[in-house]
C-alpha positions as CSV (number, residue, x, y, z in Angstrom):
1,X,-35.1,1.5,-16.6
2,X,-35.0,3.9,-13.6
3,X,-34.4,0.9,-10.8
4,X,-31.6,-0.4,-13.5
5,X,-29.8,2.5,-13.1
6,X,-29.6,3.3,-9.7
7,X,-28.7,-0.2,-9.5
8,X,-25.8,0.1,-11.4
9,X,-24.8,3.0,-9.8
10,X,-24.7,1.6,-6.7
11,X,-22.6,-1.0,-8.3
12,X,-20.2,1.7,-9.0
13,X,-19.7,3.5,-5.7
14,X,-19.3,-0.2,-4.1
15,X,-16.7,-1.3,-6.9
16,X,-14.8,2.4,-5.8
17,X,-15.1,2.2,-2.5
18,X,-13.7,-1.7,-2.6
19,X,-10.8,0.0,-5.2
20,X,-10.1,2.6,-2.9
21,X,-9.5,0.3,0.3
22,X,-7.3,-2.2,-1.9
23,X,-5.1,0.3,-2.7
24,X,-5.0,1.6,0.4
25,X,-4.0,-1.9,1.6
26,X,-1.7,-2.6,-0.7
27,X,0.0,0.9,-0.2
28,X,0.5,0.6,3.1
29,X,2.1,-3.0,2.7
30,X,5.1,-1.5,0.5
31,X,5.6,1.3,2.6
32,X,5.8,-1.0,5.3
33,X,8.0,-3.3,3.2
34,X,10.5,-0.2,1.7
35,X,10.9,0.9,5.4
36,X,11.9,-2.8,6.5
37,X,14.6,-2.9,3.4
38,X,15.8,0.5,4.4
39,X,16.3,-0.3,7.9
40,X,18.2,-3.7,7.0
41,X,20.5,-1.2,4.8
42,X,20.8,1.4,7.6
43,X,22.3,-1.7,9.6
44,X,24.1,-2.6,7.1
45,X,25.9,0.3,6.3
46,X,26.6,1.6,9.8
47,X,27.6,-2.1,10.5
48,X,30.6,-1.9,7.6
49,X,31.1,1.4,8.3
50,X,31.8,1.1,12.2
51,X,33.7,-2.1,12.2
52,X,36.1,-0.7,9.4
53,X,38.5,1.0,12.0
């Protein structure tokens, strides 16, 4: 029962570990994406806002 235990706890730390990096991931993909979409508005804006005159 001892060996069944450890096992699972190993289980665990790998499942939290592999949680931990996937979020990471995927946190570092939208921040990449929010930063594209803001620099597409930045140009968008300055764009309208320049050419008005």
């Amino acid at each position: 029962m001892n060996s069944n235990s450890s096992i699972n706890k190993s289980n665990l730390n790998l499942l939290a570990v592999v949680a931990l990096g996937l979020t990471t991931i995927y946190t570092a993909i939208l921040a990449t994406q929010l930063m594209s979409t803001k620099h597409k508005v930045d140009y968008l804006y300055y764009k309208e806002h320049f050419q008005k005159k």
